[in-house]
C-alpha positions in Angstrom: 38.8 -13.8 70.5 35.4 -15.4 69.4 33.5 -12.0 70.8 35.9 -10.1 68.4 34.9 -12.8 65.0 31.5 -12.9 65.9 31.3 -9.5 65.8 33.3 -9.4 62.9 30.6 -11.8 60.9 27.5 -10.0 62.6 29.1 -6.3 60.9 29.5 -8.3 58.1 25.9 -9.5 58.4 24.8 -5.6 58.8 26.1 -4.5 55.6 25.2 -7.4 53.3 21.4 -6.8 54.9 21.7 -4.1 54.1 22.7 -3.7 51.1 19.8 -6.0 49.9 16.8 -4.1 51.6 16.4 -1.0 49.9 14.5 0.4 53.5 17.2 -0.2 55.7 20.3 2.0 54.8 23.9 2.7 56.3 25.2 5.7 55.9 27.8 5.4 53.2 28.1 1.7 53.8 30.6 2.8 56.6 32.3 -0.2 58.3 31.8 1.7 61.6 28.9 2.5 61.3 28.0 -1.1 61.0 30.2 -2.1 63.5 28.2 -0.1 65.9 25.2 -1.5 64.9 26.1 -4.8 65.6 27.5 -4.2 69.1 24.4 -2.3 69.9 22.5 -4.9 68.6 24.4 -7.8 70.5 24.1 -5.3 73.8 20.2 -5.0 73.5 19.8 -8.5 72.0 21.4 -10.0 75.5 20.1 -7.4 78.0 16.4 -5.7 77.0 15.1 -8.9 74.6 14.9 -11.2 77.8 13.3 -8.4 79.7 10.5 -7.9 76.8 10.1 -11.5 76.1 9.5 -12.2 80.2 6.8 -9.4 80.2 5.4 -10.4 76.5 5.1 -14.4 78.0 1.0 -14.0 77.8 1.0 -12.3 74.6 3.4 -15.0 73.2 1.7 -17.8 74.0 -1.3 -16.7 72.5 0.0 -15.8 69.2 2.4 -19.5 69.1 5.5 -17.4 69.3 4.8 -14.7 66.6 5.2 -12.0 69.0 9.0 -12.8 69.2 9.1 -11.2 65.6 7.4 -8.4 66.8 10.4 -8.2 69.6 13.1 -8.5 67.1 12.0 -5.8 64.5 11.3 -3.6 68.3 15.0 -4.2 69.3 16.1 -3.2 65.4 13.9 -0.2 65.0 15.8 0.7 68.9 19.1 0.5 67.3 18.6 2.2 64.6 17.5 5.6 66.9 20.6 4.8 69.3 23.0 4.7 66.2 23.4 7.9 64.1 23.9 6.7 60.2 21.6 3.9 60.8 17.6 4.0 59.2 14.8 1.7 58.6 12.1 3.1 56.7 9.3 1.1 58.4 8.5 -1.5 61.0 7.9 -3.8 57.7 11.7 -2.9 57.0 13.0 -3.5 60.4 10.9 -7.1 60.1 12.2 -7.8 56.6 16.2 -6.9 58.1 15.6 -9.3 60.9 15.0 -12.4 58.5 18.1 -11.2 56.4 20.2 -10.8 59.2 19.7 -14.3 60.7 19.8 -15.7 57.7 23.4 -13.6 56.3 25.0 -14.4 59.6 24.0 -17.8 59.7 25.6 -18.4 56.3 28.3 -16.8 57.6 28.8 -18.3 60.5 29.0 -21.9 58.4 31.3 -20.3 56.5 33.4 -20.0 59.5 33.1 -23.6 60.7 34.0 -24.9 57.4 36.8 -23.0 57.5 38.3 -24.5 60.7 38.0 -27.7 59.6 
């Protein structure tokens, strides 16, 4: 039940980012369409990030971390050529979305907690 509400929040997440970056678009702000987005996301987010961060280690210690940015907008600008309705204009874009996106589902997430209690 908590895979099925984090999802929820993170499709959630997908539109509202969405919806406030004019470079990242979803066609016809379909649910689904963001619903994919965010299972493909959570997919690549918990099996290829680990893979690229262990092979960037050098590179990340060098630039204090930054390159982990660069991995994030990598793994958004992946998703959006896996999922058909889903574009980012740019690399800037994809960058931009993965800001919004933490930030939009962490709100959400308190949301949640506040919620419950």
């Amino acid at each position: 039940m908590k895979f099925i509400i984090q999802l929820i929040i993170s499709t959630l997440a997908v539109l509202i980012s969405s919806y406030l970056l004019p470079g990242v678009h979803i066609a016809n702000n379909s649910f689904l369409t963001a619903l994919a987005v965010a299972t493909v996301l959570s997919f690549l987010n918990n099996v290829i990030k680990p893979i690229m961060i262990l092979l960037t280690i050098p590179v990340t210690i060098l630039s204090l971390g930054l390159f982990l940015l660069v991995i994030n907008a990598g793994i958004i600008l992946i998703t959006a050529k896996i999922v058909d309705g889903f574009t980012v204009d740019s690399f800037w874009w994809a960058l931009l979305f993965s800001f919004i996106l933490s930030l939009v589902t962490s709100i959400l997430q308190n949301v949640k907690k506040s919620d419950e209690q």
